[in-house]
C-alpha positions in Angstrom: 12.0 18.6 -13.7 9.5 20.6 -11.4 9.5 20.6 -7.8 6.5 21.3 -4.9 6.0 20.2 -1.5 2.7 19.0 -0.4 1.4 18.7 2.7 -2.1 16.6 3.3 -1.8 14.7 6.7 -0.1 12.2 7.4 2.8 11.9 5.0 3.5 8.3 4.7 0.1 8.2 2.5 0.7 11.2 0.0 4.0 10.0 -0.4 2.7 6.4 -1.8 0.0 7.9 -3.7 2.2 10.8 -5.6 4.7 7.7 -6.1 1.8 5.9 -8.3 1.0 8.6 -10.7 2.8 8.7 -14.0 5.3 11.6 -14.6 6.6 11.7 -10.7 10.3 11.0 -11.0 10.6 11.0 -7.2 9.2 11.5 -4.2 10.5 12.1 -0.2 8.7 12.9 3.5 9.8 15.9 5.4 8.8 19.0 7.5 7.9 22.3 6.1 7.2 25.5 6.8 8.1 25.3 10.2 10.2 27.6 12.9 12.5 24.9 14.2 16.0 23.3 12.1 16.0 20.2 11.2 13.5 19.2 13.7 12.7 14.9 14.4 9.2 13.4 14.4 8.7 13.6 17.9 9.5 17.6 18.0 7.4 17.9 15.1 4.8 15.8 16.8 4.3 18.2 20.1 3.1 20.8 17.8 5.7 23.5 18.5 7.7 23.4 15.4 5.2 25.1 13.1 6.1 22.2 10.8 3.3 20.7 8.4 4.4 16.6 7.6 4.8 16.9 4.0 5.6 15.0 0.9 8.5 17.0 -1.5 7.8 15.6 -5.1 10.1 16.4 -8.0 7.7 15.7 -11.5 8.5 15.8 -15.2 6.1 18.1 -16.8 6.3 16.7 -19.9 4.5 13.5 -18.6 2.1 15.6 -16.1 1.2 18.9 -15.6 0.9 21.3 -12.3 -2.7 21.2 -12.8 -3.4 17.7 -13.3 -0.8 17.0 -10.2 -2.9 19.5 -8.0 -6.4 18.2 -9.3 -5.0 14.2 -8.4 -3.6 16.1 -4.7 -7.2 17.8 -3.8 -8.4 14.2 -4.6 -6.8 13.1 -1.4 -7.2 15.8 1.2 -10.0 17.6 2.9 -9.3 21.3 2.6 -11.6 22.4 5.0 -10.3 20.7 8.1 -7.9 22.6 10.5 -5.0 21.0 11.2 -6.8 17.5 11.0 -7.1 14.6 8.3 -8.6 11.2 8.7 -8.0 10.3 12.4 -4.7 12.3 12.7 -5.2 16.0 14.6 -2.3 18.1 15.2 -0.7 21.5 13.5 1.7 19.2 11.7 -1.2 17.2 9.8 -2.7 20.7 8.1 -2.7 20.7 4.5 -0.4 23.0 2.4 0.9 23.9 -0.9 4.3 24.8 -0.5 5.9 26.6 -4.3 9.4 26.5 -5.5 9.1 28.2 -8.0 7.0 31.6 -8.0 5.9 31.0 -11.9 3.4 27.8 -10.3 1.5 30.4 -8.4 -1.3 31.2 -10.8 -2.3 27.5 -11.6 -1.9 27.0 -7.7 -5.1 29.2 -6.7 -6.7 28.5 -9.9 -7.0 25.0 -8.6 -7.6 26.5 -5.5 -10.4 29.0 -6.6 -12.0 25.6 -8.8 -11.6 23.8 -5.0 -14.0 26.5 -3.2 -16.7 26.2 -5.5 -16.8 22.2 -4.5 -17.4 23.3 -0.8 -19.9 25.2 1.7 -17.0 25.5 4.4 -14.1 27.6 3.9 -11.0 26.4 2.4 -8.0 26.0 4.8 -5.0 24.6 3.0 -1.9 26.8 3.3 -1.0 28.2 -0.2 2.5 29.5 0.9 6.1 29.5 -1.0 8.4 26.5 0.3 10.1 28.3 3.2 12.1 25.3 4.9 11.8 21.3 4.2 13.6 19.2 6.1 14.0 14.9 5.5 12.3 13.5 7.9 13.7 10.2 9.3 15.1 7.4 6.9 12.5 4.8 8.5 9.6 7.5 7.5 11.1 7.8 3.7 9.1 4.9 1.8 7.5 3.5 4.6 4.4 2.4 3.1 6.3 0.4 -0.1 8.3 -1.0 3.4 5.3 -2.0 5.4 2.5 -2.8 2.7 0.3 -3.1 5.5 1.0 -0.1 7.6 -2.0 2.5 8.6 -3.0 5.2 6.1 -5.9 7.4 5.6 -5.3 8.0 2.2 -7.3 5.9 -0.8 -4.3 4.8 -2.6 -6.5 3.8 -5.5 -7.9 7.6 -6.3 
């Protein structure tokens, strides 16, 4: 199994989309890339942890590739907003692509160089290795399979 962290806003929603494509074998919501250890929501939330909310998804790739998996995650996000997507604004709502494993790198910005052709404005989402990823709160893991209804600015359907 393969293993990245993304980070696209809020995480509830990239959580319950990754969860819907065929070949994820799990999913879970956390903090990465930040400064502070195993920081809560509302630490994360004042925008001194350095931490991006971010969905950790382990994948077979024999049922989905990296690529495909990045292409369906672009999908989802707006690369060129700082630190902002739908509604939500704040450092921790930036988006990211946080590698495990040093060997995803090249299909990473090859994905990322396809991306900048799509756009006038720059491209902002964090290509970085996984520094730190912490579990966010159990409430936060699922929540959107646990409150069908609850906000998110993510098309599920994509």
């Amino acid at each position: 199994m393969k293993e990245i962290v993304l980070a696209g806003g809020c995480f509830w929603g990239v959580e319950e989309y990754m969860s819907r494509i065929e070949g994820i074998v799990d999913t879970k919501v956390g903090y990465a890339n930040g400064t502070t250890e195993n920081p809560t929501y509302e630490e994360v939330c004042t925008n001194i942890t350095g931490h991006a909310e971010s969905c950790f998804v382990k994948f077979d790739e024999n049922i989905i590739s990296l690529e495909d998996l990045l292409n369906r995650f672009w999908r989802i996000i707006d690369p060129t907003l700082q630190n902002r997507q739908g509604p939500d604004i704040g450092s921790q709502y930036r988006t990211g692509i946080y590698y495990i494993d040093k060997k995803d790198l090249p299909i990473i910005i090859k994905t990322f160089e396809e991306q900048k052709k799509k756009y006038e404005k720059r491209i902002v989402t964090e290509v970085e290795a996984l520094k730190a990823f912490y579990d966010a709160e159990e409430y936060h893991q699922k929540y959107l399979k646990k409150n069908p209804g609850g906000y998110c600015h993510i098309n599920k359907l994509l």
